[in-house]
Legacy VTK file of the C-alpha trace (Angstrom):
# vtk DataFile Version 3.0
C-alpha trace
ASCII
DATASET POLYDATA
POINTS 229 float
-64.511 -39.618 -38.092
-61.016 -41.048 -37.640
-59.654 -41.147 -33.914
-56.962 -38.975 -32.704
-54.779 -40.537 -30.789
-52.239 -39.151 -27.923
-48.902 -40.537 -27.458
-48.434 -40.727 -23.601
-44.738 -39.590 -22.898
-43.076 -42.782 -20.890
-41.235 -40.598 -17.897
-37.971 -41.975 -17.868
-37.692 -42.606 -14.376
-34.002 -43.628 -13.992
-32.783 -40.674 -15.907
-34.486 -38.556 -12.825
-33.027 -40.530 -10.447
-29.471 -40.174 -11.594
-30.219 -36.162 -12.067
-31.340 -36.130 -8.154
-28.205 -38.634 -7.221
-25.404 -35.853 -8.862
-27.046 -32.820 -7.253
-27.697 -34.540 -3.968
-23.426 -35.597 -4.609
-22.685 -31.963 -5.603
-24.637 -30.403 -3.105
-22.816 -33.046 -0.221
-19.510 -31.823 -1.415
-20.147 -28.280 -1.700
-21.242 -28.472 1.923
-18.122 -30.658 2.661
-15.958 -28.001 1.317
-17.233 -25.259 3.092
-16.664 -27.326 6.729
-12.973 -27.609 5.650
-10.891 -25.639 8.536
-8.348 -23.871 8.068
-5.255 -25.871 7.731
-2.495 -22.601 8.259
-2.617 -19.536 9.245
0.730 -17.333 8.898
1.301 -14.081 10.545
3.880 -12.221 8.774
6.021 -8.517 10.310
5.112 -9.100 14.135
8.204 -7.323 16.271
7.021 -7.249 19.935
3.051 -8.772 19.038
2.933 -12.690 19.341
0.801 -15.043 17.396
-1.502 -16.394 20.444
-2.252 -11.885 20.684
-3.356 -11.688 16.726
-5.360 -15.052 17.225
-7.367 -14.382 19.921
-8.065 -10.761 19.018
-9.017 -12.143 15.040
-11.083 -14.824 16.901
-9.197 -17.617 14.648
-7.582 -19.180 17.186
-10.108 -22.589 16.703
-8.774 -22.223 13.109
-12.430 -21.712 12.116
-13.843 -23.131 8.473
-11.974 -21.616 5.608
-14.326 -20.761 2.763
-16.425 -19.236 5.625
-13.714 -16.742 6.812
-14.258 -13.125 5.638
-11.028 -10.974 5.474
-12.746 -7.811 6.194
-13.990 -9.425 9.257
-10.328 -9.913 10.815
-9.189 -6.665 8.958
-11.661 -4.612 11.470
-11.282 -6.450 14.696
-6.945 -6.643 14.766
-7.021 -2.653 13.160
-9.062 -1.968 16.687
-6.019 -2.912 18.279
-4.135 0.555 19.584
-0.455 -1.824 18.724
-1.803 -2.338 15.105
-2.144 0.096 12.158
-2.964 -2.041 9.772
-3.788 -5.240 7.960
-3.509 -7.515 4.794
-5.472 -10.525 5.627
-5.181 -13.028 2.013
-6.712 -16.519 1.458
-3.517 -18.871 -0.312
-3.963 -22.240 -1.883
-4.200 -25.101 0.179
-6.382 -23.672 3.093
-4.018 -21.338 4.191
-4.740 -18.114 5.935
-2.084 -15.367 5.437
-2.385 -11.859 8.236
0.411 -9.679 7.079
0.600 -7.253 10.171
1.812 -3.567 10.557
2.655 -2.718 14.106
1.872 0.489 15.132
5.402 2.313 16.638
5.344 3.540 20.667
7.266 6.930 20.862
7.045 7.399 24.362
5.458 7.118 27.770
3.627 10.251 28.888
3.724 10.774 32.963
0.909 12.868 33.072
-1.285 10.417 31.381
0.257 7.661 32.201
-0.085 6.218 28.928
2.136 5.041 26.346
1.838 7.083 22.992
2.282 5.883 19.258
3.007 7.399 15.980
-1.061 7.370 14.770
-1.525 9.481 18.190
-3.276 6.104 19.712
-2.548 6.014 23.146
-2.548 2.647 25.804
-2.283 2.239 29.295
0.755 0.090 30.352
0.098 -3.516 30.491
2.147 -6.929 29.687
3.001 -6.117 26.468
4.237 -2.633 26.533
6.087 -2.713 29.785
8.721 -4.059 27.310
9.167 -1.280 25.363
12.741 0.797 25.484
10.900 4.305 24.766
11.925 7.472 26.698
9.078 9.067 29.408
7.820 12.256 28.701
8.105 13.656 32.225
5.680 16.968 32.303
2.973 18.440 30.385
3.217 19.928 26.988
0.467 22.518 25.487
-2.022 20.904 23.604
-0.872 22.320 19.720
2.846 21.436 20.419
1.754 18.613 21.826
0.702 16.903 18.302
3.845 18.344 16.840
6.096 16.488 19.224
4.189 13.583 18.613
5.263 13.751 14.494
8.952 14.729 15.547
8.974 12.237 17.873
8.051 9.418 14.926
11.079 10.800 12.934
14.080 9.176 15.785
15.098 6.304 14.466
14.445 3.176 16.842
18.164 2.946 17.799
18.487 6.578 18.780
15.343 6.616 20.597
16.023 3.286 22.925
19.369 5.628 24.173
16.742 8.184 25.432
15.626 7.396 29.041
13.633 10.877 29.504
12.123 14.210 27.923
10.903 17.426 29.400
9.506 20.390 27.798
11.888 22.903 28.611
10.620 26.530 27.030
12.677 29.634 27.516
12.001 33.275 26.705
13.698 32.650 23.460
11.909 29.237 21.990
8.592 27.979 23.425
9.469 24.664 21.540
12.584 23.789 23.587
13.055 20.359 25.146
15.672 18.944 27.504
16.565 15.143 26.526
18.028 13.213 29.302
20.463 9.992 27.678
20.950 6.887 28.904
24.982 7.184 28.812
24.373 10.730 31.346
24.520 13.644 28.862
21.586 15.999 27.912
20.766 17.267 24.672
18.391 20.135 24.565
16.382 20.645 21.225
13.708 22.214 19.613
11.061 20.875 17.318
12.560 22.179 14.263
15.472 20.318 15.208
14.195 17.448 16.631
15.759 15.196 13.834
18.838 15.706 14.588
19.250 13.388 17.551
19.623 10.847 15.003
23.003 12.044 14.440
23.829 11.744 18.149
26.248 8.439 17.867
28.264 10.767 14.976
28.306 13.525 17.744
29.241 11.077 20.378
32.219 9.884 18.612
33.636 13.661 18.694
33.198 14.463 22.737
36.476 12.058 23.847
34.071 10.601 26.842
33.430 13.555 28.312
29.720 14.002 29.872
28.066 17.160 29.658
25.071 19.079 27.779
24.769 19.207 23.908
23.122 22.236 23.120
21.095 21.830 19.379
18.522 24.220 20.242
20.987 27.553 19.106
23.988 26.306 17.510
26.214 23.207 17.767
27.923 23.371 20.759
28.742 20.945 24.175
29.459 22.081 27.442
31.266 19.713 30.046
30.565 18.773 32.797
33.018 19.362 35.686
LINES 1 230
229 0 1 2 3 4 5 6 7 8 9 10 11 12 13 14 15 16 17 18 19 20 21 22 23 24 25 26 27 28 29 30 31 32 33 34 35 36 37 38 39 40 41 42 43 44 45 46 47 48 49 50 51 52 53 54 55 56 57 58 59 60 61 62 63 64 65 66 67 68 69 70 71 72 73 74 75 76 77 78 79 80 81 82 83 84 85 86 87 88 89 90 91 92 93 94 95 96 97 98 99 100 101 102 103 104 105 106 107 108 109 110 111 112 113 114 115 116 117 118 119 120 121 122 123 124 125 126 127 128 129 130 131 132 133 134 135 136 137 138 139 140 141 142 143 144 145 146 147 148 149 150 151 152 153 154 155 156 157 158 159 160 161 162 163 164 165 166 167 168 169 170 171 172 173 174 175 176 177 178 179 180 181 182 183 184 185 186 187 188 189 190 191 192 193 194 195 196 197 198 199 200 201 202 203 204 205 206 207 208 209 210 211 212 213 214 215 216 217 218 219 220 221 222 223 224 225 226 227 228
């Protein structure tokens, strides 16, 4: 009976050694890769909010490893932020963090909660960063449901307009429970109701037309100014 014979298979050792060496490599430079920090990180549409105040709030300010950064992450923790309303966080090429910000707008300060109000209805007690802010006071209470509507007529004064209004009070009479009195920085009064509430934007126009005089500008029923003696 003839033999069968069985070819051993040589194992070519070298060949495994260079396959371990280039995944042991790969696997060293994947994990360099991922320890790369962040080289930039631009904040983009800040007004009154500083850099060091995103940072610190992102918890970025050790400009932490890039590939490990999740943009949700910092999305969540700045939107918490009653002076933010929202967020673009982007990765760019080269390491480079981009936070494109959206600051939330402060209408006014409301006396009886002594808080500072903003258009999204967020409210903040005053502290080193909102003391700043030229927004008129709000100096009694309003009722609840007009409340929230003064809140969205409020958000519809332009930002020039609104820094020439020092105070507000809810002024109703037995014709319009919607009336307010609005007390300007330059000493006249405008009263107003919410339906009309825009049309303080148009007070510089309407400025232009009263020859100096002080006095009350009366939007609330009709168009007319009375001086004051």
């Amino acid at each position: 009976m003839a033999k069968k014979i069985v070819k051993r298979k040589k194992i070519k050792v070298f060949n495994l050694l260079i396959s371990l060496l280039i995944l042991l490599g790969l696997s060293f430079c994947v994990y360099l890769l991922f320890k790369i920090p962040t080289k930039n990180i631009i904040i983009k549409n800040t007004n009154y909010l500083n850099d060091d105040y995103i940072l610190e709030l992102a918890k970025i300010k050790n400009y932490p490893e890039f590939l490990l950064i999740k943009n949700n992450n910092i999305k969540e923790k700045l939107e918490k932020s009653e002076y933010i309303s929202n967020v673009k966080v982007s990765k760019k090429w080269g390491f480079i963090l981009e936070i494109k910000i959206e600051e939330n707008r402060a209408l006014f300060f409301d006396m009886n909660k002594r808080k500072y109000i903003f258009t999204n209805k967020k409210e903040k007690v005053e502290d080193e960063i909102n003391i700043k802010f030229r927004i008129p006071r709000l100096l009694n209470y309003v009722p609840d449901k007009k409340y929230i509507n003064f809140i969205k007529k409020m958000s519809e004064i332009n930002e020039e307009t609104l820094s020439k209004i020092s105070d507000i009070e809810y002024q109703p009479n037995e014709y319009d429970k919607d009336r307010f009195l609005l007390y300007m920085d330059d000493g006249n009064m405008v009263y107003l109701t919410l339906t009309k509430f825009k049309m303080i934007n148009h007070y510089n126009d309407v400025l232009s037309q009263l020859e100096n005089h002080k006095g009350i500008l009366y939007l609330d029923n009709g168009n007319h100014f009375q001086i004051k003696e």
